[in-house]
C-alpha positions, -999 to 999 in steps of 0.1 A, spaced: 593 -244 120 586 -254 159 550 -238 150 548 -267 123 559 -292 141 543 -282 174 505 -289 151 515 -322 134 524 -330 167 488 -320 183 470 -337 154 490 -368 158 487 -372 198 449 -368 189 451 -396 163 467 -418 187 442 -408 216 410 -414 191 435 -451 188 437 -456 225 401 -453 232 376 -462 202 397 -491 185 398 -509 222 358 -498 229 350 -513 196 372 -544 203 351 -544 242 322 -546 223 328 -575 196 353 -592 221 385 -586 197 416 -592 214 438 -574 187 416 -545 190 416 -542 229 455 -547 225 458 -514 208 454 -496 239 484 -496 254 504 -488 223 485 -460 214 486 -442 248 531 -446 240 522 -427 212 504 -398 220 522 -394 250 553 -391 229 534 -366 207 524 -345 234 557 -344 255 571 -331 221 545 -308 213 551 -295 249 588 -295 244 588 -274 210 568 -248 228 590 -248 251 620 -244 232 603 -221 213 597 -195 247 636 -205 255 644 -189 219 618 -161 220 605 -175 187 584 -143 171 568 -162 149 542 -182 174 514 -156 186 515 -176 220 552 -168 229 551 -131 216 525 -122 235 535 -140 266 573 -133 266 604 -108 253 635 -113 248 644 -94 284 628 -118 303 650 -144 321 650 -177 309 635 -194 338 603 -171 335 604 -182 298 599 -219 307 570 -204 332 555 -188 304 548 -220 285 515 -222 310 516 -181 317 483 -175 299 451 -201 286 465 -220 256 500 -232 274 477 -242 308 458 -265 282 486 -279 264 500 -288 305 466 -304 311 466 -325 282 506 -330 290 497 -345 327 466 -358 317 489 -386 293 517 -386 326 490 -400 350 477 -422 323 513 -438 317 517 -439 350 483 -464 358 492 -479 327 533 -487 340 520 -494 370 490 -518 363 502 -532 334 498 -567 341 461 -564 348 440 -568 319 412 -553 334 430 -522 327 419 -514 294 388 -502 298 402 -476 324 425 -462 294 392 -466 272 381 -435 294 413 -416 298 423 -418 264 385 -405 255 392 -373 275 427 -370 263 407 -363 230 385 -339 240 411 -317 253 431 -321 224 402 -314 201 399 -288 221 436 -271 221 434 -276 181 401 -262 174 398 -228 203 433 -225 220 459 -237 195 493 -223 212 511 -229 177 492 -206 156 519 -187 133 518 -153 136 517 -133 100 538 -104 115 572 -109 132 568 -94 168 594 -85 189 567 -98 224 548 -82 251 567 -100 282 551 -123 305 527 -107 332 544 -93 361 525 -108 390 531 -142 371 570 -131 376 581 -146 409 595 -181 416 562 -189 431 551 -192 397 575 -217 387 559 -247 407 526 -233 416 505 -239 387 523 -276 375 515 -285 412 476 -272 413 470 -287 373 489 -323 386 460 -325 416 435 -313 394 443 -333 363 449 -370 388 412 -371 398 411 -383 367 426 -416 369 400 -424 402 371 -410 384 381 -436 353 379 -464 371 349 -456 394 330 -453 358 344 -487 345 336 -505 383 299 -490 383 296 -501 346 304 -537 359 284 -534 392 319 -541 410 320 -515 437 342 -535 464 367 -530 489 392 -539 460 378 -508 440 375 -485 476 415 -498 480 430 -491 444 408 -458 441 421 -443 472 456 -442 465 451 -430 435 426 -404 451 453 -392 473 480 -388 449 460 -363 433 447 -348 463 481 -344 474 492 -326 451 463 -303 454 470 -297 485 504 -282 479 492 -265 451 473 -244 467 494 -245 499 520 -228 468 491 -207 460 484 -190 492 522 -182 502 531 -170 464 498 -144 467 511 -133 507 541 -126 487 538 -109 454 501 -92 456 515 -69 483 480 -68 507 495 -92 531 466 -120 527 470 -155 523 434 -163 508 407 -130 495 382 -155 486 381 -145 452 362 -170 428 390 -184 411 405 -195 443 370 -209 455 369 -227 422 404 -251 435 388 -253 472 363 -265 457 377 -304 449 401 -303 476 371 -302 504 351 -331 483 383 -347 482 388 -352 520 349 -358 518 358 -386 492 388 -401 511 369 -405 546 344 -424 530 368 -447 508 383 -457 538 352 -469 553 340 -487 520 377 -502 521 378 -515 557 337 -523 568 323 -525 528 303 -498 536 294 -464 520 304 -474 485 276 -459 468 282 -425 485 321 -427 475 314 -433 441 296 -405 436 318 -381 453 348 -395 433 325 -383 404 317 -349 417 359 -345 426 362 -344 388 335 -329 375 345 -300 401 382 -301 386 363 -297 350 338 -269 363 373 -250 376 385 -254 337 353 -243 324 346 -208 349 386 -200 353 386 -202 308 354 -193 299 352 -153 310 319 -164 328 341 -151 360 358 -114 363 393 -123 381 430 -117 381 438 -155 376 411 -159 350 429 -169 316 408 -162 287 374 -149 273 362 -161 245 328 -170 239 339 -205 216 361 -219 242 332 -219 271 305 -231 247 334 -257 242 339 -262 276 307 -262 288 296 -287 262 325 -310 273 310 -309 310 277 -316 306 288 -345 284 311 -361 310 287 -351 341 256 -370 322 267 -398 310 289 -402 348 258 -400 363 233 -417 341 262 -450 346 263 -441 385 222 -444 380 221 -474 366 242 -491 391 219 -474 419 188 -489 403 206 -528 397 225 -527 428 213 -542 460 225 -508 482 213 -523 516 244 -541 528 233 -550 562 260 -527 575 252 -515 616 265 -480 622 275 -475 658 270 -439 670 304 -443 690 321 -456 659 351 -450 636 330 -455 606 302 -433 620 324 -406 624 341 -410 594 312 -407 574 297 -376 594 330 -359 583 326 -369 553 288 -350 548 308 -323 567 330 -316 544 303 -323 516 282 -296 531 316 -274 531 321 -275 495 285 -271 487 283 -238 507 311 -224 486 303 -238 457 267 -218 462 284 -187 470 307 -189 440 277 -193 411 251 -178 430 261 -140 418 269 -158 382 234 -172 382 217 -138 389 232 -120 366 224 -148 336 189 -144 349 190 -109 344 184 -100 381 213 -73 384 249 -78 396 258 -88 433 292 -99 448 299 -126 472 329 -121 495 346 -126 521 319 -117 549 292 -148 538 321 -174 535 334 -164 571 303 -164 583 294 -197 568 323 -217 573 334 -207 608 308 -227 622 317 -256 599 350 -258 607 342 -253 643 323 -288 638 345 -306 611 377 -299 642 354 -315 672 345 -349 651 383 -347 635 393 -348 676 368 -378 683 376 -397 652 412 -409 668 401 -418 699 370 -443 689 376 -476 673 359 -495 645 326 -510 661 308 -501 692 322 -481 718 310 -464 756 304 -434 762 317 -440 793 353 -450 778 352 -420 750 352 -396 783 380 -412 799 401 -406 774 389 -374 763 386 -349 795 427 -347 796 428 -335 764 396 -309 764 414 -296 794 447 -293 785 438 -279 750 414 -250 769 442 -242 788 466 -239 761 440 -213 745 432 -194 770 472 -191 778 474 -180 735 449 -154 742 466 -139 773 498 -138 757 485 -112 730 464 -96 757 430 -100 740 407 -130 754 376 -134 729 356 -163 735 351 -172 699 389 -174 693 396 -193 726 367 -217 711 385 -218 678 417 -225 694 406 -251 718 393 -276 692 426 -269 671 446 -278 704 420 -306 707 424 -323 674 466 -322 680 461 -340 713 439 -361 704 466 -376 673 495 -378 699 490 -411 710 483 -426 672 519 -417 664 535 -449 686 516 -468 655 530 -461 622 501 -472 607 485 -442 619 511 -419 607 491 -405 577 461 -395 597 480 -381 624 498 -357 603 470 -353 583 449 -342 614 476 -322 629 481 -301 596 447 -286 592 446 -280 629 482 -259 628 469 -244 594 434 -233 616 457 -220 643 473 -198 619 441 -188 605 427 -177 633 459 -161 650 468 -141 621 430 -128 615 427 -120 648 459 -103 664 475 -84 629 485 -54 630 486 -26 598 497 4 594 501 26 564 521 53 572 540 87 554 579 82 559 603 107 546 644 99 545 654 94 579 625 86 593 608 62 614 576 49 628 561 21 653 542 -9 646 540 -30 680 570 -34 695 590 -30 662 609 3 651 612 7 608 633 37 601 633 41 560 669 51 560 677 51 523 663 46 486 680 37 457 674 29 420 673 -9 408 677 -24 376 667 -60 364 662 -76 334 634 -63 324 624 -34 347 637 -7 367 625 8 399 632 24 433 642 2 463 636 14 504 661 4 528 640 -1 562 660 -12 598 638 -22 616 643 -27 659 632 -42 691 637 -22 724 670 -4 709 683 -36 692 682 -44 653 669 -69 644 669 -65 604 672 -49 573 643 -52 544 644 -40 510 609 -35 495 609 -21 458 584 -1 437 593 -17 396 581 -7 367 579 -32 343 595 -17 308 576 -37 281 543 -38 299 546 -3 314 530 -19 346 540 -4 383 546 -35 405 552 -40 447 576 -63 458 571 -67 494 598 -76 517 594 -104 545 610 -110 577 596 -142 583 595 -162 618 581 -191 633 558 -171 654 554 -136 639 563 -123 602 572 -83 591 561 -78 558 569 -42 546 550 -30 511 561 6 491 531 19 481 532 56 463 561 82 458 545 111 475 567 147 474 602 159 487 613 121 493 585 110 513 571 77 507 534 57 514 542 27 531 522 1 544 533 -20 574 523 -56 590 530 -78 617 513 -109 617 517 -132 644 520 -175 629 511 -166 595 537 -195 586 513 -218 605 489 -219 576 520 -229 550 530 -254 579 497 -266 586 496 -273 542 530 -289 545 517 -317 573 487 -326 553 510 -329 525 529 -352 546 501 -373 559 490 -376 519 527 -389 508 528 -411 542 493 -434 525 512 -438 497 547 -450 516 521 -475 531 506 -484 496 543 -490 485 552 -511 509 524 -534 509 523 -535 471 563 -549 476 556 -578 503 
């Protein structure tokens, strides 16, 4: 029945979607007041269809339903219930019917929140146009209500997806992703008008952060759920699929530097529109490489040659006609504005961070479809890892961390050199000193680190004396958080420590100044698995300090061998403990780390998070006076 249901429920939210946007384009068109006024209605009702399409397949994961192909081959009736609700977007056709489901919740919420503003409509026009593509697109390729003709007891939910990581991760990522959205609609309805103002830079940004902010702690979520479950004790492997969300993040922060100078000196709003355009089309070229089977990943969902025709059809359509509108404004539009840039500017430097970050995202954009384009061209196969992006970005960041230290301590308009220099030389002093102290404390003094560390230093001094403004709170935290999140970076990459060792019972084995004796194993049960867990102490000169529990589980349905690390976690230094094979006569591979401010990356994410929430506070407050 919830199969049933769950369709005329698709079929109807895509009736009401085709409502929302062509009645109201038509009515644009012939100036029809009744037609533009079925806009708002119409997005009530396939919001209402989706949310309950959502919510049968929901209910139908809760209740193991064997008669939905989607839930048997995602779930079983072993797995807990809260990984049941996961499950809904464990694999490609639940992760579409969650686009589609935030995709209508951002909607209502520009709708509920600019709904005395006529002008409006148009903006819906759009959303409500791509509301129905994606639907189309659920009904015709990934349909997660398709009944199943044979009544299957389920092949469980993937264990790496098992982990309460999983629970908020992918909403998080798919909520950032899917907002861009709302900017990108009404950057296309303001360039179809020729009304690019600091009105439009204002509105767009907020809504530009939301989304960005969410982004952010998505793949803030990301990193920290990968340190803990893949069991390699890395935070970011530079696989594709994780290149594919940097990807709109980095032209986000691009796009919200420049926003802010078309809001406050009506400059650079050509360049901001078309990076709010790229933000999305990026969010639609993750859809189309992560779906498609064009890329060879552990997160990748599906591959099926009709979904990425689909898809890729979908993105040339919306990157065309964006563009041809953003080229029409270009050719009407008188760009010169008579706008001075001052070298020794805020604007200035806002907008070179801006082309920073631009140049950022391009560089990993290049690195990511490069291999993909020589293989289409039948050139062979060649991987792009870790060793080009580190190579490439370090410098980058190296730069983007200097201007992001400047940027505080200029004002808008002219400014001396002279003055800049006076205020600077404390801080380039006191942050080289705080470096080069870092790099004695772990005993190993490498110029590029003390470099690395000295602008992150740099860029948190430099925000100190912003915070007696409130105002300022945003980019101070903002600032502060990718510094602390470089620190981390560059701290744990540089002074980890591994070890994979042989232990038998009894045991025990050094690692730094830490002691793990494996004293014991015993068997574990779950749910849905079985396995053997390690008890490690683990010491400091003669003291413990802790107990950890890794486990090696086999997962019962599946018949998949699983790690689950175990963490001792610290502000300045994590243990992180990962079983690997059963070797003979109780003896056990094990692999060891200690890396020093790993939690500094999650922090750093966390801050920027913060600085993201603290625009919007200010939006709030303004919107209530």
């Amino acid at each position: 029945m919830s199969g049933v249901l769950g369709q005329l429920a698709l079929v109807f939210a895509l009736l009401f979607a085709v409502l929302q946007s062509v009645v109201p384009l038509w009515g644009l068109r012939h100036r029809n007041p009744y037609a533009l006024a079925c806009a708002r209605p119409a997005l009530w009702g396939q919001a209402f269809c989706v949310f309950a399409a959502y919510f049968l397949l929901t209910l139908a994961f809760i209740q193991n339903d064997p008669s939905l192909v989607y839930v048997t081959a995602n779930s079983h009736p072993t797995l807990p219930w809260y990984y049941r609700i996961a499950a809904v977007w464990g694999a490609h056709e639940g992760s579409i019917l969650l686009w589609i489901v935030l995709l209508s919740a951002w909607t209502l919420v520009f709708q509920w929140i600019h709904y005395r503003d006529n002008n409006s409509v148009p903006v819906l026009i759009v959303l409500g146009l791509l509301s129905s593509a994606f639907l189309l697109f659920s009904l015709l390729t990934s349909n997660p209500f398709l009944i199943s003709p044979v009544l299957q007891e389920g092949h469980d939910l993937n264990p790496l997806l098992q982990d309460p990581g999983f629970l908020i991760h992918p909403p998080m990522l798919y909520t950032g992703y899917v907002g861009f959205a709302v900017g990108f609609a009404i950057t296309l309805v303001v360039l179809w008008r020729q009304q690019l103002d600091a009105q439009w830079a204002h509105i767009t940004r907020y809504w530009i952060v939301a989304a960005w902010s969410f982004l952010t702690l998505g793949i803030t979520l990301g990193s920290w759920w990968a340190y803990r479950v893949l069991g390699w004790g890395g935070f970011w492997f530079w696989d594709p699929v994780e290149n594919v969300s940097l990807l709109p993040w980095l032209s986000g922060v691009a796009l919200l530097h420049v926003l802010l100078v078309a809001e406050k000196k009506q400059a650079g709003q050509s360049w901001a529109a078309l990076l709010v355009i790229v933000t999305f089309l990026l969010s639609l070229l993750g859809i189309f490489l992560v779906r498609s089977g064009v890329l060879v990943s552990a997160h990748t969902f599906a591959n099926d040659p009709a979904r990425g025709v689909f898809l890729l059809g979908l993105f040339a359509i919306v990157a065309v006609i964006s563009l041809l509108i953003y080229l029409r404004y270009v050719t009407k539009a008188n760009i010169n504005q008579g706008v001075t840039y001052y070298g020794l500017s805020r604007e200035a430097w806002l907008l070179l961070n801006s082309v920073l970050f631009t140049v950022a995202m391009l560089t990993v954009l290049i690195g990511t479809l490069y291999p993909l384009f020589i293989e289409v061209l039948g050139l062979g196969a060649i991987s792009v890892g870790a060793p080009y992006f580190n190579v490439v970005m370090m410098p980058l960041t190296g730069v983007i961390l200097l201007i992001m230290g400047v940027a505080p301590l200029v004002h808008w308009g002219a400014m001396s050199w002279i003055n800049l220099w006076k205020l600077a030389w404390p801080n380039i002093v006191v942050s080289m000193t705080l470096a080069i102290g870092l790099s004695f404390i772990f005993g190993i003094l490498s110029s590029l680190t003390v470099l690395g560390l000295s602008l992150c230093c740099w860029v948190v001094l430099s925000v100190l004396p912003i915070l007696r403004e409130r105002r300022h709170w945003s980019m101070a935290f903002a600032h502060a958080g990718f510094a602390i999140c470089v620190i981390g970076v560059i701290l744990a990459g540089t002074y980890s420590q591994e070890r994979e060792v042989r232990l038998k019972l009894g045991e025990s084995t050094t690692l730094g100044p830490y002691v793990f004796r494996l004293s014991a194993t015993n068997g574990v049960a779950g749910a849905n698995f079985r396995g053997i867990q390690g008890r490690f102490i683990i010491s400091k000169h003669g003291k413990i300090i802790t107990e950890l529990y890794p486990e090696k589980r086999i997962y019962v349905v599946r018949d998949m061998l699983m790690t689950k690390v175990a963490i001792h976690p610290g502000i300045f230094r994590d243990l992180y403990i990962a079983m690997g094979e059963p070797l003979h006569q109780d003896e056990w591979s094990v692999r060891l780390y200690y890396k020093p401010f790993i939690r500094w990356i999650w922090a750093g994410g966390v801050l920027m998070l913060l600085g993201g929430i603290m625009v919007l506070l200010c939006h709030r407050q303004e919107s209530m006076r």
